[in-house]
C-alpha positions in Angstrom: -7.0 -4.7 -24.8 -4.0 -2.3 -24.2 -2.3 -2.3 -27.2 0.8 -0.7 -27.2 2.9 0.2 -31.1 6.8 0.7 -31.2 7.6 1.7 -34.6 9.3 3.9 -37.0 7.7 6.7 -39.0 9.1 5.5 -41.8 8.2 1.4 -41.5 6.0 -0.1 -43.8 5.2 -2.9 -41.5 4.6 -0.6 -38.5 2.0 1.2 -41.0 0.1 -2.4 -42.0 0.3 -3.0 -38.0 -1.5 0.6 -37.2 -3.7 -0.1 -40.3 -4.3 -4.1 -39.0 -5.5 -2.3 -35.3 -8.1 1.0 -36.9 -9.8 -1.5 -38.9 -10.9 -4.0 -36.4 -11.8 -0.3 -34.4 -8.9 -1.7 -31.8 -7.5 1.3 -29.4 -3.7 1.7 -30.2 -1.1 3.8 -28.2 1.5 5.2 -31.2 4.8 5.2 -29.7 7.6 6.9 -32.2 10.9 4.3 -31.2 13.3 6.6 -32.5 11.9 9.8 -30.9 10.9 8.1 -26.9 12.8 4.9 -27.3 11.2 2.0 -24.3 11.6 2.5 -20.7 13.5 -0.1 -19.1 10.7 -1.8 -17.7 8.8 -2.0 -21.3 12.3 -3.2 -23.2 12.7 -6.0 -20.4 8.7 -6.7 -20.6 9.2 -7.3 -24.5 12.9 -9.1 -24.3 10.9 -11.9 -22.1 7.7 -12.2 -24.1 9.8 -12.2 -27.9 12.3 -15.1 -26.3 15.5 -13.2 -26.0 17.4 -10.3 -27.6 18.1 -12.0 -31.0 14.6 -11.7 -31.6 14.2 -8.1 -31.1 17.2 -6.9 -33.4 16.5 -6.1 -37.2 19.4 -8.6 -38.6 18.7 -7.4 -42.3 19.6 -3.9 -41.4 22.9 -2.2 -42.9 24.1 -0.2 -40.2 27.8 -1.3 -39.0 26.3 -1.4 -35.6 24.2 -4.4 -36.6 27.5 -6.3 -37.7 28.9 -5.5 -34.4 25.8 -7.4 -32.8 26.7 -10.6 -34.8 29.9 -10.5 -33.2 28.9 -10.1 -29.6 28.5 -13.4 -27.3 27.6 -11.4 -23.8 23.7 -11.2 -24.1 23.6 -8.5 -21.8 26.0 -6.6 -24.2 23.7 -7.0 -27.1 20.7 -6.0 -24.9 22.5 -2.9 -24.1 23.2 -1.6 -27.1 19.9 -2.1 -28.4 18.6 -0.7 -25.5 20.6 2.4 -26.3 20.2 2.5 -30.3 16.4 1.9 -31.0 17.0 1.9 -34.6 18.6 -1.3 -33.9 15.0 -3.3 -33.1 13.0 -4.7 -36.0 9.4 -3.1 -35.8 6.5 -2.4 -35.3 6.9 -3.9 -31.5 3.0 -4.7 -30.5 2.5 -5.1 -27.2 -0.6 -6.5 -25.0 0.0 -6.1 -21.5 3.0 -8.8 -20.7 2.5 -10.0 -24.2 4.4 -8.3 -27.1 5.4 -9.5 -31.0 8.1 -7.9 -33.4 7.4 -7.5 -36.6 3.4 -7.8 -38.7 2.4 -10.9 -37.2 -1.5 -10.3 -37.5 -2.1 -14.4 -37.0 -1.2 -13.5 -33.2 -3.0 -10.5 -32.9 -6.3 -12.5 -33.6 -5.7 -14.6 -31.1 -4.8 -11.3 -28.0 -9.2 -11.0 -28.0 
């Protein structure tokens, strides 16, 4: 396994996620999302395997930018922005190869062996 963690320093979920991976003695790459953001080839890789861009954005955050989101109907819009403002994307993003997840989904991870 590859496994690749997008999160932010300050996530409890990205914490369980990094804590999920050490105890199973699984190999993790730590990627700080607000510090190195995705390359465009990684955010595209993870908008396929997650189903879309809606899945990818942290709806329950409070930024203004968030509200601005809910009012976009151009996907390609809303991909851009996020692209652009990490701290838009819910974490930790987890990715496997071409897989990926967003959020502590640990009932998936089990099945990446």
């Amino acid at each position: 396994m590859n496994i690749q963690i997008f999160g932010k320093s300050k996530c409890f979920d990205t914490k369980k996620a990094e804590r999920y991976f050490k105890e199973r003695r699984i190999k993790v790459q730590q990627i700080d999302l607000l510090r190195y953001g995705m390359s465009g080839g990684e955010f595209d890789s993870v908008l396929r395997a997650v189903g879309g861009i809606d899945n990818l954005i942290d709806w329950d955050g409070s930024s203004p930018e968030v509200e601005l989101l809910r009012h976009l109907a151009v996907q390609r819009q809303k991909e851009d922005k996020v692209y652009e403002q990490p701290k838009l994307m819910k974490t930790p993003i987890v990715r496997n190869g071409k897989l990926a997840t967003v959020g502590y989904r640990p009932e998936i991870w089990d099945t990446w062996k």
